[in-house]
C-alpha positions in Angstrom: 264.7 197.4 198.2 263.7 201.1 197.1 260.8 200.2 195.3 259.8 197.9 198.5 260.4 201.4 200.8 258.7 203.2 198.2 255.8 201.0 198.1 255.4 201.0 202.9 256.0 204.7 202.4 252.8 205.1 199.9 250.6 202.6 202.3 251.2 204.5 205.5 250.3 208.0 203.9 247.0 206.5 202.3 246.6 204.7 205.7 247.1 207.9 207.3 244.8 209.6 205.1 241.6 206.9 205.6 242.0 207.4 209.2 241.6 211.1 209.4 238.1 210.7 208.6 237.7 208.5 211.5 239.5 210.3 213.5 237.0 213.3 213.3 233.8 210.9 214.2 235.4 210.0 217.1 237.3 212.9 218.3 236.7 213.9 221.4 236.9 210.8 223.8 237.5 213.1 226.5 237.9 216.6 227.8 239.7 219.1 225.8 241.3 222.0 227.8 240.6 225.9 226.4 243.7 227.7 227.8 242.9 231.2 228.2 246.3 233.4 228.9 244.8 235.7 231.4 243.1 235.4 234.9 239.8 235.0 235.8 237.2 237.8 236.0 238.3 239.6 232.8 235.8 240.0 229.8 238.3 237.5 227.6 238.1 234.7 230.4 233.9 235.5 230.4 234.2 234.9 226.7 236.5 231.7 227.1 234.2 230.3 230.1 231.0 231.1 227.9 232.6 229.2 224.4 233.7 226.4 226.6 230.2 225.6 227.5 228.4 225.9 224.0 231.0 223.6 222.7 230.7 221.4 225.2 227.3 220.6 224.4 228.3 220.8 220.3 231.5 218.0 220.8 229.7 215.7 223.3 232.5 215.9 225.8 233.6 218.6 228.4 235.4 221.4 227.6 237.1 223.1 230.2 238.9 226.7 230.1 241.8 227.1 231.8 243.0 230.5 233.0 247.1 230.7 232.6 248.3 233.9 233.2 251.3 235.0 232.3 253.9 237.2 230.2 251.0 238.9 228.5 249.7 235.7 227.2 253.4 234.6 225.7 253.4 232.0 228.7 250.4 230.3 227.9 250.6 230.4 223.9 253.9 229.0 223.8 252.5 226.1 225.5 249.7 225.5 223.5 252.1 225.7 221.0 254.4 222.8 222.4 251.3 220.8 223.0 250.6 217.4 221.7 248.6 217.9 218.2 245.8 215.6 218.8 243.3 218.6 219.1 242.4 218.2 223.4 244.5 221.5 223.8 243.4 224.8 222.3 244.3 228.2 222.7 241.8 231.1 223.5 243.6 233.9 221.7 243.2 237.6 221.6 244.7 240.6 219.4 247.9 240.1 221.5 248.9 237.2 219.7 249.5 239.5 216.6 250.8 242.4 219.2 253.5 240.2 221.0 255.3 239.1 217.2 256.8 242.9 217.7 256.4 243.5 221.3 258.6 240.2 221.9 261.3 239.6 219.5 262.2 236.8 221.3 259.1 234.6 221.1 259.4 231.1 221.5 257.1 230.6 218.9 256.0 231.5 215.6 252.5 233.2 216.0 251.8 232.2 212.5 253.6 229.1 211.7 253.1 227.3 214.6 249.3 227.2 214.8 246.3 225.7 213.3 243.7 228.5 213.4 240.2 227.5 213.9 238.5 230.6 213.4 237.7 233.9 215.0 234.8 234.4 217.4 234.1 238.1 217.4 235.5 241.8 218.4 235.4 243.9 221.2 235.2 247.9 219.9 236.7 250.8 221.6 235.4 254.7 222.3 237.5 257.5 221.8 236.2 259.6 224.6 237.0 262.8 226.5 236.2 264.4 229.9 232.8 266.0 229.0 234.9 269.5 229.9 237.4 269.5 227.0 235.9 271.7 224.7 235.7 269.2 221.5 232.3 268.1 220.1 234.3 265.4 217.6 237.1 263.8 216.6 238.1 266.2 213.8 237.9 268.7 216.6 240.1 266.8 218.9 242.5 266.4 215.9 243.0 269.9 215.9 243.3 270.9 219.1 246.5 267.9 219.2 247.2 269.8 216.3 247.3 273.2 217.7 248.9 272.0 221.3 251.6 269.6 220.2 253.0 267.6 223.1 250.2 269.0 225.6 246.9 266.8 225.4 247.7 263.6 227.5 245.9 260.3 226.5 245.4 257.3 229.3 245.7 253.9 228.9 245.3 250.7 230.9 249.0 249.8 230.2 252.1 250.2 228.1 251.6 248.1 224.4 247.6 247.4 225.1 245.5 247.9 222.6 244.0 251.3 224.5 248.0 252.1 224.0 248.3 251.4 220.3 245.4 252.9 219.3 245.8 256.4 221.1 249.7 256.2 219.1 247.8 254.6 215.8 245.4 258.0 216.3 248.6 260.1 216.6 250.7 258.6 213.7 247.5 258.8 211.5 247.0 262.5 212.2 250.7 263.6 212.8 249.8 264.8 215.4 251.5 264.5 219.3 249.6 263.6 222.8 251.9 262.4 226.0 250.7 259.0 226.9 250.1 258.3 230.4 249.9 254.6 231.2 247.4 253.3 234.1 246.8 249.6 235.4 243.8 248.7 234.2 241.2 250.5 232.0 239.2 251.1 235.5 241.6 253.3 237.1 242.2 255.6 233.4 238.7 255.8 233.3 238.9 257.6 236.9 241.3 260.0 236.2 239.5 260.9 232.7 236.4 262.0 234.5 238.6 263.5 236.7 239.6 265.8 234.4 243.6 264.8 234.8 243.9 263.5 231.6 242.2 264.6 228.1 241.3 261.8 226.1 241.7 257.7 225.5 240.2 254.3 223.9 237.6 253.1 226.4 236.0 249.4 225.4 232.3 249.6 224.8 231.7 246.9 227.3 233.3 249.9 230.3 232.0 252.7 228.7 228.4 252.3 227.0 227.0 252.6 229.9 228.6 256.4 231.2 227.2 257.5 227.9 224.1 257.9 229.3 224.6 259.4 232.5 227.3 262.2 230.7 230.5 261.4 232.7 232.2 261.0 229.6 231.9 262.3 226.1 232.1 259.9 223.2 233.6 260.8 219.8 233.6 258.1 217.7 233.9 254.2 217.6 237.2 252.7 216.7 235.3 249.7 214.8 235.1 249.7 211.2 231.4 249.5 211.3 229.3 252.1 214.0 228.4 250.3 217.2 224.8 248.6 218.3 225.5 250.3 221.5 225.9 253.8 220.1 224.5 253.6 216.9 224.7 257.9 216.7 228.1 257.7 217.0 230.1 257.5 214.5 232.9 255.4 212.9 236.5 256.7 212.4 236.4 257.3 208.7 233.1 258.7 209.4 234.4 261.4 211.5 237.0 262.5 208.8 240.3 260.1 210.0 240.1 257.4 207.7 242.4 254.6 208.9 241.4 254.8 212.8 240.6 251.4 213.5 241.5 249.2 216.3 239.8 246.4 218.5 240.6 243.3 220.4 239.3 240.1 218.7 239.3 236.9 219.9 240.1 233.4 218.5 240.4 229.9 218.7 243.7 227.7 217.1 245.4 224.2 217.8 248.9 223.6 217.8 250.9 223.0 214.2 250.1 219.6 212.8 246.9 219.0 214.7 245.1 216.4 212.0 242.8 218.6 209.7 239.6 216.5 210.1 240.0 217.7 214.1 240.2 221.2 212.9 237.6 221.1 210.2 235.2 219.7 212.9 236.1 222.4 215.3 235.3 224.9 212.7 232.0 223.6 212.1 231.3 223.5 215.5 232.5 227.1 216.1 230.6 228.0 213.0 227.5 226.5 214.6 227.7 228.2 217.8 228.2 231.7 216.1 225.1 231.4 214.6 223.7 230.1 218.2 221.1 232.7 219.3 221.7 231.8 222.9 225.5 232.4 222.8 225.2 235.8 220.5 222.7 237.2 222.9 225.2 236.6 226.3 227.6 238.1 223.9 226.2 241.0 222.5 225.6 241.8 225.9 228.8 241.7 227.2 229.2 244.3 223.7 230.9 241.6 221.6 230.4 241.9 217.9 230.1 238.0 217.0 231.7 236.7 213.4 229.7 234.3 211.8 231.8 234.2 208.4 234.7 233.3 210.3 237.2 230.9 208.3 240.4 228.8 209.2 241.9 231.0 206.7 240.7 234.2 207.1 241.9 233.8 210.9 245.1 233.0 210.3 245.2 236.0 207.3 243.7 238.2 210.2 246.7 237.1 212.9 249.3 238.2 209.9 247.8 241.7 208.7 247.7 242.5 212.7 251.0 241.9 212.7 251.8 243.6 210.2 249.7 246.6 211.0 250.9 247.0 214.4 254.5 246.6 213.8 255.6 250.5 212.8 252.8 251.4 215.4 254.5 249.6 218.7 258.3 249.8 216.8 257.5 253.8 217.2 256.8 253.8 220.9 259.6 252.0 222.0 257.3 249.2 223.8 259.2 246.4 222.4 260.4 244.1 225.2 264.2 243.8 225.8 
């Protein structure tokens, strides 16, 4: 009887294991949904909306992004997560993934466990800038003037725990150094009070602010990126400017739910792979001042989604931001 078990047991996994290949030619047979966790209009949902559509044309069959909004993305992810693993749902992630494993102790998900990541598409950069009337030419020089005015400076945001937050308290933890942070909604209406002159510094995204570098509403310091930005190529990076360590930016990537059949993911990834080499897509992109990633790897993504986490943990564990 055991060895009969044994021997059902053996077929089905080498059963299983022919049809993955097959399953791969033929996958998709019909639309496969994108969820995107945020509304429509932002530049992540432009980025979904514009993915959907190159692999569209790559898998043959539609691809359609759909915008759930929610519990800073928690809502969304956690269904993706639940979903059935045949590969026709897959999430549009951002750096919050890796944010909300501290942010929300109570996930109903494991950000890391519970996903098969596809690979990343690319990251959005930030600007440390200042009103152009704070007398600071660079960062080091904004360093010390934290330095020599604890608790004074004030640094905006677009909102408690975003990455604008984090990267003002990364700056701050980096430097020992202290700046009140004042939280806005939205990067927009920050951006209006820093010209303004009511607050003294914050992480602007490249996409907002390359264009006031030209018309000297704002002063740039440096770029929060590890590498200095296409947009401001002058400007330089955060070791550059003499804090080593000061890096933050949003990245995006795609990922299927947990047991989703590799050959389904393996095709995705050459797809994605494809399209990140795709001239037409990297030009929208750049545009929209996305850096593309054309190494991108399932495993370097899902390596990328842990070393967030664990970067970013002491950051938002300091501030308090974790939801109750």
């Amino acid at each position: 009887m055991l060895r009969a078990f044994n021997f059902i047991a053996c077929a089905l996994v080498l059963a299983c294991a022919s049809l993955s290949p097959a399953l791969a030619q033929d996958y998709p047979t019909r639309a496969v949904q994108l969820v995107i966790p945020y509304t429509a209009g932002g530049a992540t949902d432009v980025l979904g909306r514009i993915l959907a559509e190159h692999l569209s044309t790559r898998l043959g069959q539609r691809v359609v992004p759909e915008n759930r909004p929610g519990a800073a993305a928690v809502l969304a992810t956690g269904q993706v997560a639940r979903a059935n693993p045949d590969g026709y749902t897959l999430l549009f992630g951002t750096l919050a993934h890796s944010l909300n494993a501290t942010m929300n102790p109570n996930l109903p998900y494991d950000p890391v466990n519970d996903f098969e990541f596809v690979g990343k598409i690319g990251q959005l950069s930030f600007f440390v800038i200042t009103n152009p009337q704070l007398k600071v030419g660079n960062l080091g020089e904004l360093v010390s003037l934290m330095r020599s005015q604890p608790g004074k400076l004030q640094f905006a945001s677009a909102g408690v725990g975003t990455p604008m937050h984090l990267g003002g308290e990364l700056l701050k933890q980096i430097t020992k150094t202290e700046a009140i942070h004042v939280p806005y909604r939205g990067e927009s209406a920050a951006l209006t009070d820093l010209i303004g002159g009511h607050v003294s510094f914050m992480l602007c995204s490249v996409t907002t602010c390359a264009p006031r570098l030209q018309d000297g509403t704002i002063k740039a310091l440096s770029v929060t990126s590890p590498k200095r930005a296409p947009q401001a190529p002058a400007l330089p990076t955060g070791s550059e400017a003499g804090v080593p360590g000061m890096e933050t930016y949003s990245w995006f990537f795609v990922a299927a739910p947990k047991g989703t059949p590799a050959a389904i993911v393996n095709r995705l990834d050459r797809e994605l792979n494809a399209i990140l080499k795709d001239e037409k897509f990297t030009t929208r992109v750049h545009a929209m001042g996305i850096d593309t990633d054309s190494s991108s790897t399932q495993a370097g993504t899902r390596a990328l989604v842990q070393s967030e986490i664990d970067k970013w943990r002491p950051v938002i564990l300091s501030t308090g931001a974790v939801t109750k």
